[in-house]
C-alpha positions, 0 to 999 in steps of 0.5 A: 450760219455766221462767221464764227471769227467775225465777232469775239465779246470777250465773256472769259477775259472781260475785254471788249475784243470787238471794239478793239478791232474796230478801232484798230481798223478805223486808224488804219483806214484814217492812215491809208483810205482816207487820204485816197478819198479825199484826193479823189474829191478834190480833183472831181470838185476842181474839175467841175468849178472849171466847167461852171466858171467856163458857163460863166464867161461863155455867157459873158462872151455872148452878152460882149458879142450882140455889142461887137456885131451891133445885134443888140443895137438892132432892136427897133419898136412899132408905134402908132396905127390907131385912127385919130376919128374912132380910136380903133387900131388899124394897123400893127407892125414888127420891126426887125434888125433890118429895118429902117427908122422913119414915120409911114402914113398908113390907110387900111380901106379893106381887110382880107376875108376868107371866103364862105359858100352855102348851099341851098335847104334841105330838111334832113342831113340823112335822107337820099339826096338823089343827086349824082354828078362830078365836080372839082373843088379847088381842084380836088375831085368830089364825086357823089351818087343819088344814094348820097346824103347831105351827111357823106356829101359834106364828108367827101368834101372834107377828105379832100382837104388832107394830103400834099394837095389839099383843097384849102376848103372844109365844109360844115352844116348851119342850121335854122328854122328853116333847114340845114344848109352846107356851108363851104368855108376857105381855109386862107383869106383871099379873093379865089378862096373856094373854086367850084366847077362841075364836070359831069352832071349839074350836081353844084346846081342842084345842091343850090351852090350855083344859081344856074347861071354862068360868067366869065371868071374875071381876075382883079385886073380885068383879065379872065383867069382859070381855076388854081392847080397844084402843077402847071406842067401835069396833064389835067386828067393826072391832077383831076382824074374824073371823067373830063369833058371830051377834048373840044375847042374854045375861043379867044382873041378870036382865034380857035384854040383845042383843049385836050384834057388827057395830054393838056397842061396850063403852060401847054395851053397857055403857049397855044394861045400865045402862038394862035394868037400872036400876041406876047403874054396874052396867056400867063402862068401864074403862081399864087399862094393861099394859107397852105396852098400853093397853085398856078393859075392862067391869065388870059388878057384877050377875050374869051368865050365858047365856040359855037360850032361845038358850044356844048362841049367848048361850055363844059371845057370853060366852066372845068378850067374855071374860065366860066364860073357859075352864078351865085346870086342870093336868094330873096325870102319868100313867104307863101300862105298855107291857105289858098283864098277863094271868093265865095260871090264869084262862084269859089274860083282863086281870090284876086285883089277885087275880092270883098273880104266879107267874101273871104273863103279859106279852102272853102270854109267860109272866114266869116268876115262882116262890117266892123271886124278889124283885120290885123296885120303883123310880122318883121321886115327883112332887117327884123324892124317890126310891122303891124298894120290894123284895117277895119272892114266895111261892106265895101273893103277888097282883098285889094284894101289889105294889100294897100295897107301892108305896102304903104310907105308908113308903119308897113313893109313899104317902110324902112330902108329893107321893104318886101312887097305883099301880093296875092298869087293864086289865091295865096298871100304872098311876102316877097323881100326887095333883098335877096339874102337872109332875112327875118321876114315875118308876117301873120294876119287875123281877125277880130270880130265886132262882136266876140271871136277871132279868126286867123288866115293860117300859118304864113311862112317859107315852108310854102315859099322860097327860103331867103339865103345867101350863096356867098355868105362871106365874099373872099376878099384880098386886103387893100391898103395905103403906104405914104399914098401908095396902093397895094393888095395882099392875099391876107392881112399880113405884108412883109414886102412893103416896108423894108424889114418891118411886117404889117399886120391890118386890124381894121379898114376905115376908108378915107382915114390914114394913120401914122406909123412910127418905126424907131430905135428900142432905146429900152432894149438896147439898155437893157442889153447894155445892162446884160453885159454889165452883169455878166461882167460883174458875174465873171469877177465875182466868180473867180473871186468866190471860187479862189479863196480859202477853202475853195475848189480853185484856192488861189488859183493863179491861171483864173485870177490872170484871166479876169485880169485880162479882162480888167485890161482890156476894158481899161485899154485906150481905144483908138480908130474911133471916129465919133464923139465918144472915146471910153465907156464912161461918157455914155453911163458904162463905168465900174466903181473902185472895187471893180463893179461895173454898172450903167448909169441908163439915163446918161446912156439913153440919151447918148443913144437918142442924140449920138446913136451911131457914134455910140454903137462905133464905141461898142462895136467891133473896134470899141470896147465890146470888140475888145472885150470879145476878143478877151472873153472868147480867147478865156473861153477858150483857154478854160474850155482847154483847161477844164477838158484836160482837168476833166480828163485827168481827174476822170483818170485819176478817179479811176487810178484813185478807186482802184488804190481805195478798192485794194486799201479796202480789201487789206483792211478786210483781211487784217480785221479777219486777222485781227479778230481771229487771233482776239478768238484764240486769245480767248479760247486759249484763256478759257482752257486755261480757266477750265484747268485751273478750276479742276486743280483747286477741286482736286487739291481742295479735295484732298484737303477734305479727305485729309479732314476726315481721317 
């Protein structure tokens, strides 16, 4: 139900009460709130111009700071590195504050590479290997059952490169018309980039990483080096935790050394081969980086091989420390005809190179081959060069004849700088690649008889031969490179210890070819600092004279207008101690105009830098002008800082204070409209009763006037 005193409309007096109240209250609010509001705006509008001028000269500070500590005189650029034979980029460079001006002459003779690892074919990725075994990856175990596929065997290897200890390598398929192989790849460049080793079974041999042969595992500098791992005072069975080789001995340096996998360490080894041996350093503990990577690794300078009196055991000891590694020689295509030849005169027994081809059988089925039909030879060399070779037969053409024309130097795979032999073994034609490594080797032969018809010798290929691949598809290499005719090897294509403060970063090798490499002072970037300070010194002036006028938050503010004063000062103050060419800003382009707007002149400035760099850094330095006005901007900074804390405290308690007197103001506003509108209601109740009796006495009289009548 309303409130019956909150509106009154004056229906008897005619008076519009209710708008007589509302004005009355809008006074007095004018009168008391008002003024309270207006109070409480004002402080919170002056607190928050203090901290907007306090960014202000902050940024200023900072903009006058990379002047005094020469920061921003440090910034230097990187030109050049582009080979003046072939245009290409070798070499890029970052040049930081440290750095030293000056040309290098640079040669990039080869790039570092990750390197990439394949295994033999298969035909299916989801069919039983068969294969069980043992082996270490960068030092991360993998072991795989016969039941295994070529799928869980490349996920195996894939979870071992997660964790603390990652192996650095993933594996993935590569697919063609031959197969599905898998392919190892090193996560980082470098030469040690995937390290394989079995230690129980041969399962790297059969999955055709290995060739099946073994070598001494040779660092760069001649010396015999062990696989990587993750801690050099951790036994091997802690960091590998495989079944190992049983404890056995090895030689070197001619002395007999034990292994012990389950108490071994590198360095414990390596202090057994230094004591054995006698000889200081002959065994090393090294520690290497790689992408993410970091191990340690042994070096061992003095001859090292199995011991014969236990060579099996010593063998597997080697090959699991990585002191012998396995072969990866490539693999050369080999095609192999589905057809196995005959000759018919000789009773069916295998065709050989003395077979007429008119005698010609292809598992027994007769090729029908007479006088005047042209045989035709076609196919690709291993480089993909095209062959095609036509011969036309004669009573007296041998199997011999064909396979002198497929080998000739002229049109044949004889030809070209990639050739392949073509021979008959077993009756079956064969194409062998003189490169091992993959090819595109192709070859098919047909007949075309004299009179109408043709015949083929049957499909040709690697499904009855030899796939050509390469084990190592990309070799992991180091980068090697110039500096002003000094050589040097990084693991990547990055080098930040060559030249003091500048990295160098290698984008191509051209052996032979030197490029030069400017590293000099950024001229545009020191003006466009220069300018920075200018502006943030315009910034600071303007400010204070925007928020200090009429009507402002800051109206004639006495404190801010000293304070930019004291910047004027101290930018007009003489220098003194300064031992260069320059003794005020205005000699190399700063200057401000007669309003007091400070610009740079850059031409004027730039070449004061190229002609006089240090003497123009002295003048903006701790003693110069940018000390000065440091000194100026951090002593208002502070100030303001004070200011602007105390403004805001005061005006946060005042505010409070403020909303209290305005809450109480508010509520005797509330009480005296009720009043007010209360006493409006009598009023006009009052005058309603009195309306109502005066209209029954002029009844009553007007009545008696009418009896009056009537009688």
């Amino acid at each position: 139900m309303a409130d019956p005193t909150s509106t009154v409309n004056g229906v008897i007096s005619g008076i519009q009460w209710q708008t007589m109240v509302d004005q009355i209250i809008a006074l007095e609010s004018q009168r008391t709130v008002t003024p309270l509001t207006t109070q409480q705006t004002t402080l919170t509008n002056a607190a928050a111009a203090w901290k907007d001028f306090q960014t202000v000269v902050g940024r200023f500070r900072d903009a006058a700071k990379t002047l005094r500590d020469g920061t921003a005189f440090g910034s230097l650029t990187a030109s050049g590195g582009t080979s003046s034979t072939t245009g290409r980029s070798l070499v890029s460079a970052a040049a930081s504050a440290t750095a030293t001006p000056g040309s290098y002459s640079i040669g990039v003779e080869q790039l570092a590479s990750a390197e990439k690892v394949g295994s033999g074919v298969f035909g299916s990725t989801s069919a039983a290997l068969g294969i069980a075994g043992a082996f270490l990856i960068n030092g991360r175990r993998v072991t795989i059952t016969g039941s295994d596929t070529l799928t869980t065997v490349r996920d195996k290897i894939n979870a071992t490169n997660s964790g603390a200890t990652r192996s650095g390598v993933s594996a993935a398929f590569s697919k063609s018309g031959a197969g599905t192989r898998l392919v190892l790849t090193s996560d980082a460049t470098g030469s040690s980039g995937v390290e394989l080793a079995d230690v129980s079974g041969s399962a790297l041999t059969s999955l055709g990483f290995s060739d099946g042969t073994v070598h001494a595992n040779l660092a760069a500098n001649g010396a015999t080096q062990s696989f990587g791992v993750s801690s050099s005072t951790a036994t091997f069975a802690a960091l590998w935790g495989i079944p190992l080789p049983s404890p056995s001995t090895i030689q070197v340096g001619g002395q007999t050394i034990s292994v012990d996998f389950s108490t071994d360490t590198l360095a414990s080894i390596a202090a057994q081969i230094n004591a054995a041996t006698g000889v200081a350093n002959a065994a090393t503990v090294v520690q290497e980086t790689s992408g993410s990577r970091t191990y340690s690794r042994l070096d061992i300078t003095l001859p090292v091989s199995a011991d014969a009196s236990d060579a099996a055991a010593s063998a597997a000891t080697l090959a699991a420390l990585g002191l012998s590694v396995g072969g990866r020689a490539d693999v050369a295509q080999q095609l192999k005809s589905a057809n196995a030849f005959t000759d018919d005169a000789a009773g069916g027994i295998s065709a050989t190179g003395g077979t007429l081809v008119t005698n010609l059988s292809a598992n027994g089925t007769s090729l029908g081959l007479q006088s005047g039909d042209v045989v035709t030879m076609s196919g690709r060399r291993g480089d993909g060069s095209a062959v095609s070779i036509a011969l036309t037969v004669t009573g007296a053409t041998t199997l011999q004849n064909l396979l002198d024309a497929a080998n000739s130097g002229v049109g044949s795979f004889g030809a070209g700088s990639r050739t392949a032999t073509v021979s008959v073994v077993g009756g079956k034609v064969t194409v062998t690649d003189g490169t091992a490594g993959s090819s595109q080797l192709a070859l098919s032969i047909s007949a075309t008889h004299s009179g109408t018809g043709t015949v083929s010798f049957g499909a040709i290929d690697s499904s009855n031969g030899t796939a050509g691949l390469s084990r190592q598809i990309v070799a992991g290499r180091d980068a090697r490179f110039l500096v002003d005719g000094q050589s040097f090897t990084r693991r990547t294509n990055s080098a930040n210890d060559v030249i003091s403060g500048v990295t160098l970063n290698l984008l191509g090798a051209e052996s032979g070819t030197t490029t030069d490499l400017l590293i000099d002072r950024n001229t545009d970037d020191i003006t466009k600092q220069v300018q920075s300070f200018a502006s943030a010194y315009n910034a600071v002036r303007n400010w204070a004279n925007t928020n200090t006028a009429d009507g402002k938050a800051l109206a004639h503010n006495s404190s801010i207008r000293s304070m930019v004063q004291s910047l004027s000062s101290a930018l007009l103050k003489p220098l003194t101690g300064l031992s260069g060419q320059y003794g005020t800003t205005a000699l190399v382009g700063l200057s401000r105009d007669k309003f007091g707007v400070m610009s740079v002149d850059t031409t004027k400035l730039q070449s004061a830098l190229e002609s006089s760099f240090d003497d123009v850094k002295e003048l903006f330095g701790r003693t110069g002008v940018g000390g000065s006005l440091y000194t100026a901007a951090d002593s208002i900074a502070r100030d303001v800082t004070g200011s602007a804390a105390v403004l805001s405290t005061a005006s946060t308690t005042h505010a409070g204070t403020l909303d209290n007197r305005i809450l109480a103001a508010q509520d005797r506003l509330a009480t005296k409209k009720a009043t007010l509108t209360k006493q409006f209601i009598a009023m006009e109740t009052a005058m309603s009763k009195a309306q109502s009796m005066g209209s029954s006495l002029t009844s009553s009289i007007n009545g008696l006037f009418n009896y009056n009548k009537t009688q």
